[in-house]
C-alpha positions as CSV (number, residue, x, y, z in Angstrom):
1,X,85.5,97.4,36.8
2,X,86.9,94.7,39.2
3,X,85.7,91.2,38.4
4,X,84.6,89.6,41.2
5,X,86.1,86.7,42.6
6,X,83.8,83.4,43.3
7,X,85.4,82.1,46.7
8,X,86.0,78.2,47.1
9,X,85.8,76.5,49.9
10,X,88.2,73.4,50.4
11,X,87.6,71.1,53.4
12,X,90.6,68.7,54.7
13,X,89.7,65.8,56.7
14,X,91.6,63.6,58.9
15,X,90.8,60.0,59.1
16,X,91.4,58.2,62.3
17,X,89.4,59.3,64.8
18,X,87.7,62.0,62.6
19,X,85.9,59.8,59.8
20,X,85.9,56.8,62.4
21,X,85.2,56.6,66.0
22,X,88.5,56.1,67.2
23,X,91.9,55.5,65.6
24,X,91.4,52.8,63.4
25,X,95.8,52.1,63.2
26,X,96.2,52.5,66.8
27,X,93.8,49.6,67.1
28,X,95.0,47.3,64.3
29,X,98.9,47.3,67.1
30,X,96.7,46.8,70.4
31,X,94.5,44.0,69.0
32,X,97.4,42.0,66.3
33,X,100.9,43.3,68.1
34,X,102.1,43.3,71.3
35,X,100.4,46.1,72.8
36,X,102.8,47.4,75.5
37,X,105.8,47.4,72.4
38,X,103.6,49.1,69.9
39,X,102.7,52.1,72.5
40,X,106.4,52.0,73.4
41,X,107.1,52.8,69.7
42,X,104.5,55.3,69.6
43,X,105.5,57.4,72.6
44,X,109.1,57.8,71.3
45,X,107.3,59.2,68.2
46,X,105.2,61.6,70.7
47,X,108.2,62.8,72.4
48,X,110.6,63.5,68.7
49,X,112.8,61.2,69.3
50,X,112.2,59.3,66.0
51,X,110.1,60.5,62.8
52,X,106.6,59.2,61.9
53,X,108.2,57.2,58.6
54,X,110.3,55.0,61.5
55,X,107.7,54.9,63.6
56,X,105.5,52.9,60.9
57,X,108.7,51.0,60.0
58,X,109.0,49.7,63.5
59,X,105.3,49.0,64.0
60,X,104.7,47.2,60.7
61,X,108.0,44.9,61.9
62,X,105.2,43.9,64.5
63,X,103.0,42.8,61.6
64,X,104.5,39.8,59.9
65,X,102.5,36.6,60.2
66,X,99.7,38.5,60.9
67,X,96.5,36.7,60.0
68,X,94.8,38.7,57.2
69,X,91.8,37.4,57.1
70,X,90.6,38.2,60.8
71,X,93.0,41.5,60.4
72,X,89.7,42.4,57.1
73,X,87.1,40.8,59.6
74,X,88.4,43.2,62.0
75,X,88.3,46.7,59.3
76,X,85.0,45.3,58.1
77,X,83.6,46.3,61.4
78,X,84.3,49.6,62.2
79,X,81.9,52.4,61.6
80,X,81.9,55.8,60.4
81,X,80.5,59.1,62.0
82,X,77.0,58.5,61.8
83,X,76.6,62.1,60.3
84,X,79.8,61.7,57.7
85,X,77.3,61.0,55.0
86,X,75.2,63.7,55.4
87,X,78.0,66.3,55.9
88,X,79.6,65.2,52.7
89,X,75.6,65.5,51.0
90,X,75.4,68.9,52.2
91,X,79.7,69.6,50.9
92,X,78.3,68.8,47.7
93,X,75.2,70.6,47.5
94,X,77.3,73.8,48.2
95,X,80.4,72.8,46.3
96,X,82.7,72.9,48.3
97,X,85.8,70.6,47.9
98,X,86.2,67.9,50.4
99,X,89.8,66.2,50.9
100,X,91.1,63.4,53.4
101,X,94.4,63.3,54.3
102,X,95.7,60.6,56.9
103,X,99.1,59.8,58.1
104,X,97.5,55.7,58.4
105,X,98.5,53.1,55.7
106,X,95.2,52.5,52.9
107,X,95.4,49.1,53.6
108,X,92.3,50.0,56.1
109,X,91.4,53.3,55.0
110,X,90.3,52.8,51.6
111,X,88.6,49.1,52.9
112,X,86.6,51.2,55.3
113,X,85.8,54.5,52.7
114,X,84.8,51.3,50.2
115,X,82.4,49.8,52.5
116,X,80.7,52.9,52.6
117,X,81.1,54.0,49.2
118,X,83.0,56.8,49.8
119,X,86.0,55.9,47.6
120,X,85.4,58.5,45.2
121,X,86.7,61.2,48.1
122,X,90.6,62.3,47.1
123,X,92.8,60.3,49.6
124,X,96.2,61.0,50.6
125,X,97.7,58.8,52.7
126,X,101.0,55.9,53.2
127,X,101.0,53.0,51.6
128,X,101.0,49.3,53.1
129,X,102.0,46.5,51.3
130,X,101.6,42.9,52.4
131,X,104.1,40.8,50.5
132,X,103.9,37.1,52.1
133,X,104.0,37.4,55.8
134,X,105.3,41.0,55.5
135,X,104.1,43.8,56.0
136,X,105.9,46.9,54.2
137,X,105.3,50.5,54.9
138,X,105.5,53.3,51.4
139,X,105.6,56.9,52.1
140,X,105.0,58.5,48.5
141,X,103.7,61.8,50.4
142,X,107.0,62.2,52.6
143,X,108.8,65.6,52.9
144,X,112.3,65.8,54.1
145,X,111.7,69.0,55.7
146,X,108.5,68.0,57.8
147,X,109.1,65.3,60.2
148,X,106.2,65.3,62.0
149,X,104.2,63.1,59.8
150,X,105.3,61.0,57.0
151,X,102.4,61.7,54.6
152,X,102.5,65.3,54.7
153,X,99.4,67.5,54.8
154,X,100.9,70.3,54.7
155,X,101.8,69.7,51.0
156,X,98.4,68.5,50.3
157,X,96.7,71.3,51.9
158,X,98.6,73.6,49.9
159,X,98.4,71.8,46.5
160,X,95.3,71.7,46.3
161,X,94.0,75.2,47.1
162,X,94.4,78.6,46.0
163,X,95.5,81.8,48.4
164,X,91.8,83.2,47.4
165,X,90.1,79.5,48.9
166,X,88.9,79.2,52.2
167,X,90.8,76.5,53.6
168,X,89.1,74.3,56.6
169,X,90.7,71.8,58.2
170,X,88.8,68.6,60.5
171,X,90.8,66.3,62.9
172,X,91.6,65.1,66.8
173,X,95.3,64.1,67.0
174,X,99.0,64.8,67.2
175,X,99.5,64.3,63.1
176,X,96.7,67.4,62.6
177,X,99.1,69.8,64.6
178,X,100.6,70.7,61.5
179,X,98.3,71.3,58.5
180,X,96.0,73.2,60.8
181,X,99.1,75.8,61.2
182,X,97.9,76.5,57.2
183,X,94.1,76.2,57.4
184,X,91.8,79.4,58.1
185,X,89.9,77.8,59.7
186,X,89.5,74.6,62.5
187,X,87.4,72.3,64.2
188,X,89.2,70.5,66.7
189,X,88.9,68.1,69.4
190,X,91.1,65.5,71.8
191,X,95.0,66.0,71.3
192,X,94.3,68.6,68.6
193,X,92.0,70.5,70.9
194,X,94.7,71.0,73.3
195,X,97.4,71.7,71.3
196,X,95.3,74.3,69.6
197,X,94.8,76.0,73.2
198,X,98.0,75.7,74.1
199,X,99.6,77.3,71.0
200,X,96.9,80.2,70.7
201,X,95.5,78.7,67.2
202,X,91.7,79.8,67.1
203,X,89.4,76.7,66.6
204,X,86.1,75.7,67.2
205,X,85.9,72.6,69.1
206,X,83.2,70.0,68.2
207,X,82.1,66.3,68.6
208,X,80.6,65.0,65.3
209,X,79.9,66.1,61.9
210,X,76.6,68.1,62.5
211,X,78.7,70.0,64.7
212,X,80.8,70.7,61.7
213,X,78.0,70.8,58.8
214,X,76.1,73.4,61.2
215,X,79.2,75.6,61.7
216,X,80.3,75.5,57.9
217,X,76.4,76.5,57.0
218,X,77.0,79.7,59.1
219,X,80.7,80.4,58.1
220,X,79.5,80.1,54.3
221,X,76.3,82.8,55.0
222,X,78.8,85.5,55.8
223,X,79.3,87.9,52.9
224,X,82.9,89.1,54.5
225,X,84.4,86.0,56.2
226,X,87.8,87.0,56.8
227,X,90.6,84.3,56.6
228,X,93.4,83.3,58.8
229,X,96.1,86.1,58.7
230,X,98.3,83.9,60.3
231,X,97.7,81.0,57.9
232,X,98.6,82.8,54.7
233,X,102.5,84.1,56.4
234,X,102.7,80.3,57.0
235,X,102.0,79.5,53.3
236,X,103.9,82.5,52.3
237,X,107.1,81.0,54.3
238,X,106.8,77.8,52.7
239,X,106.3,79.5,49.0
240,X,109.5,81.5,49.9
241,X,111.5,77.9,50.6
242,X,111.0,77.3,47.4
């Protein structure tokens, strides 16, 4: 007799944007930089023509002398999904495995997940240091081979589930276009939306968390959800790389 298998469901969330109201790094360039610069840097990103690890190079350049206590004031104030908490209540009622992955710097991201004691979560994400009146950028999550972001959620995604997991995957913008190639399933909207249209990859478009948590409660009812075919050949190719 087979034994059955107890599925697990592993949920991957993006930061900026997704946990917060709008991008939180994005922000941080427009109010403390020299806007027009910083979007200059961030459109040659857009378009390939340098990697996301450069990218944060140039823009944390843009940093130094930066005034750190109105840069805090400025963190301090930004709010959360107003249904965040209650989605992560309701993960953890159901045990299901919840994960945020961010190609930001946890200068501001673990600030923001401590104000609202949500530290405990598993955060992947680069690394800001602020040495005098510098600012220097760490990438311990880079991958040579993956260019588009310089944490890479692929990795993450794949480290920390199993082929038998249900992987699910929550974000808006250009550094989600990758992880969600390996998730089986996505809720999308902005940038992401569109790129998932565009490139035929099945999602269901939403605004907030209840319009994830009430989703998930359905997915997890169904006694034969089927995952992404086309998620597992992309994990298989990347197991095959080696």
């Amino acid at each position: 007799m087979t034994e059955e298998v107890t599925r697990k469901y592993k949920v991957f969330l993006d930061f900026d944007g997704t946990i917060t109201n709008f991008d939180v790094g994005e922000e941080i360039f427009v109010r403390f930089t020299d806007k027009e610069k910083a979007f200059a840097i961030v459109k040659k990103w857009l378009n390939g023509e340098i990697t996301s690890t450069q990218t944060w190079e140039m823009l944390c350049l843009m940093l130094d002398n930066i005034d750190l206590e109105l840069l805090n004031e400025f963190i301090d104030s930004v709010e959360i999904d107003f249904y965040l908490q209650s989605f992560l209540a309701f993960c953890k009622q159901n045990e299901i495995d919840v994960f945020v992955l961010s190609d930001g710097l946890d200068y501001y991201i673990n600030r923001i997940l401590k104000k609202y004691q949500l530290q405990y979560l598993p955060t992947f994400s680069n690394i800001a240091k602020f040495e005098g009146n510098s600012c220097k950028p760490q990438f311990p999550f880079r991958d040579e081979n993956c260019q588009k972001c310089a944490n890479c959620k692929r990795n993450h995604i794949i480290n920390n589930s199993a082929d038998e997991d249900y992987t699910i995957y929550v974000g808006d913008g250009f550094s989600d276009v990758c992880p969600v190639e390996f998730c089986d399933y996505v809720f999308a909207k902005k940038t992401l939306l569109r790129y998932c249209e565009k490139n035929r990859i099945s999602f269901f478009p939403y605004k907030n968390f209840n319009d994830v948590q009430r989703k998930l409660e359905e997915l997890i009812s169904k006694k034969n959800l089927k995952k992404r075919h086309q998620a597992f050949l992309k994990r298989k190719e990347v197991y095959e790389q080696g």
